[in-house]
BASENU-236103 format. One record per residue (C-alpha): residue in one letter; z, y, x. Coordinates in steps of 0.05 Angstrom, whole numbers, plus 32768, in hexadecimal, padded with zeros to 4 digits. Layout:
AZYX/...
! end
This chain:
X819E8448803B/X816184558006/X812B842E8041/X816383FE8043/X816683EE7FFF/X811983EF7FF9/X811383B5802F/X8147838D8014/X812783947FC8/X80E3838C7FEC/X80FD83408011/X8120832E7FCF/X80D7833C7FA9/X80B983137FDB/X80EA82D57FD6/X80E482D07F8D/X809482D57F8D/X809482977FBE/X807E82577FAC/X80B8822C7FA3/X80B081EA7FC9/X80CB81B47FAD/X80C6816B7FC9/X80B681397F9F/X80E581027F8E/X80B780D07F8D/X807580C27FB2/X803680DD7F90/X802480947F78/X806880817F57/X805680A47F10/X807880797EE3/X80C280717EC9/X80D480297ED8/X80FF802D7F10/X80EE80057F49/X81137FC27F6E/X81397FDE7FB1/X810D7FB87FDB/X80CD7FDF7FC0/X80F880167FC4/X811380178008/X80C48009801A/X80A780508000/X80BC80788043/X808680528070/X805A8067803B/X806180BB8043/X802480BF8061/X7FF980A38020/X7FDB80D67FF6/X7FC680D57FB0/X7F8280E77F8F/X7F9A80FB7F49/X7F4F80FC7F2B/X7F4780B17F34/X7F76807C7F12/X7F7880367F37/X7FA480187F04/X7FBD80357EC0/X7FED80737ED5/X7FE280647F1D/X7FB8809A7F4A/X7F8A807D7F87/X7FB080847FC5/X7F9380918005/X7FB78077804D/X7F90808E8092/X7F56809E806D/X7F53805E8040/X7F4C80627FF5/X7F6980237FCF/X7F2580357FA6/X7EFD80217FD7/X7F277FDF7FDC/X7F337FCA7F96/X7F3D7F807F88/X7F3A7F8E7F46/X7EEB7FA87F4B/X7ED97F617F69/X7EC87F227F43/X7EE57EFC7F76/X7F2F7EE17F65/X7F607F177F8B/X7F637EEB7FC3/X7F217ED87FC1/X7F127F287FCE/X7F4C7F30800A/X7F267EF8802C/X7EE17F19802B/X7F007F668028/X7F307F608065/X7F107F2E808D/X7F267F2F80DA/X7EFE7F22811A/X7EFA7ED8812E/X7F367EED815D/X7F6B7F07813C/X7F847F2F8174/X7F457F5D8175/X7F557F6F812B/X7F587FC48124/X7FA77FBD810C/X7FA2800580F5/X7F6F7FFB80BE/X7F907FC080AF/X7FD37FE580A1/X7FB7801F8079/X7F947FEE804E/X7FD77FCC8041/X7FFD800C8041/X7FCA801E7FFE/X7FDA7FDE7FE5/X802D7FE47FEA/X801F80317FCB/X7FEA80147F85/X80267FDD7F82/X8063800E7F88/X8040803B7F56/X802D7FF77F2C/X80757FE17F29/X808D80267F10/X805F801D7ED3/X807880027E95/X80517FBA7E7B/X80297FB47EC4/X80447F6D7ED9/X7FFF7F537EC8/X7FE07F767F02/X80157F777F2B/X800C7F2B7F36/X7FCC7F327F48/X7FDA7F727F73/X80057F407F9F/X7FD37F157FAF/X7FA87F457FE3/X7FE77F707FF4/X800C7F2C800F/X7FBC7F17802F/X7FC37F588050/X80037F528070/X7FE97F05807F/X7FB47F2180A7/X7FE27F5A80CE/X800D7F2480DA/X7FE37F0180F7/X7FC67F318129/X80017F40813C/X80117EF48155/X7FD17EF98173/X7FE57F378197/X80207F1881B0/X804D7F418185/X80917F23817B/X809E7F20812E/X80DC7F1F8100/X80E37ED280D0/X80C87F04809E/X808A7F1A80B8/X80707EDE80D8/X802B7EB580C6/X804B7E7C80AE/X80777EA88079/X80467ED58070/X80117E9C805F/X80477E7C802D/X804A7EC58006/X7FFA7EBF8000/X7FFA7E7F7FE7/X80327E917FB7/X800B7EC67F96/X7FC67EAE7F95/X7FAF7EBA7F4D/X7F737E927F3B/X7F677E867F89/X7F337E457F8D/X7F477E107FC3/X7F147E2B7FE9/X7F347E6F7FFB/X7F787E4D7FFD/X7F5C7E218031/X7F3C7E598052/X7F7C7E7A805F/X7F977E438070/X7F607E4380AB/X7F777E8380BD/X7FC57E7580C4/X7FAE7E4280F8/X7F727E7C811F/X7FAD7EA48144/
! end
């Protein structure tokens, strides 16, 4: 009865001295309080695989985020001169045919851009560069988009060039006609 007692004690010891682990409520990039729309919301579970470097901050309260190896760092509009879409167009530039575009890099660059927004949006006062976030984000998904169709992939109303081309335009901040034009030229090379 007294060994008994011993091993019970003894697995009782143990289970308290374990780390507790405790899963986060939120992603490691959503570190403010402003709570965010549904549709931003809904969006953070395709996002599970990003990881945060806490030692670097992309945008005030917001950690660099890395997806398949890709650190928003390294692809910061906001470290460019260019306008934001002026920077997409040189920064995520795909092959003269679409369809031999690597869709994976593509994806992870837009999966850090959907995490720096998320974790934008749940920061108070950010709308500032939030609009300008949108502007490579929406290029991104432009560009997937469009390999995609060039692929042969059949895609929803949402996803397509044509309304994915609209949300560029839409949030081109400080774009020149130039790189309007130049996407244009690109909604037409599928």
């Amino acid at each position: 009865m007294l060994a008994h007692s011993i091993v019970l004690f003894s697995l009782a010891t143990l289970g308290f001295s374990a780390p507790l682990l405790v899963q986060r409520a939120n992603p490691c990039f959503i570190t403010g309080t402003v709570p965010l729309a549904a549709e931003v919301a809904a969006g953070l579970k395709s996002l599970q695989a990003v990881t945060c470097n806490t030692a670097v901050q992309v945008a005030p309260g917001v950690p660099d985020v890395i997806s398949g190896g890709i650190a928003y760092s390294t692809i910061d509009f906001q470290k460019s001169n260019s306008s934001p879409l002026g920077f997409a167009l040189k920064t995520f530039a795909t092959p003269d045919d679409p369809a031999d575009a690597d869709l994976t890099v593509l994806q992870n660059q837009l999966n850090t851009y959907l995490a720096v927004e998320a974790g934008v949006r749940s920061q108070p006062k950010s709308g500032a560069l939030l609009v300008k976030l949108k502007g490579p984000k929406f290029f991104l998904q432009f560009q997937i988009a469009r390999v995609q169709a060039a692929n042969g992939v059949q895609l929803s109303a949402a996803d397509t060039v044509e309304h994915q081309l609209g949300k560029v335009t839409k949030n081109a901040v400080g774009a020149s006609a130039s790189e309007l034009a130049q996407v244009q030229a690109l909604a037409e090379n599928i």
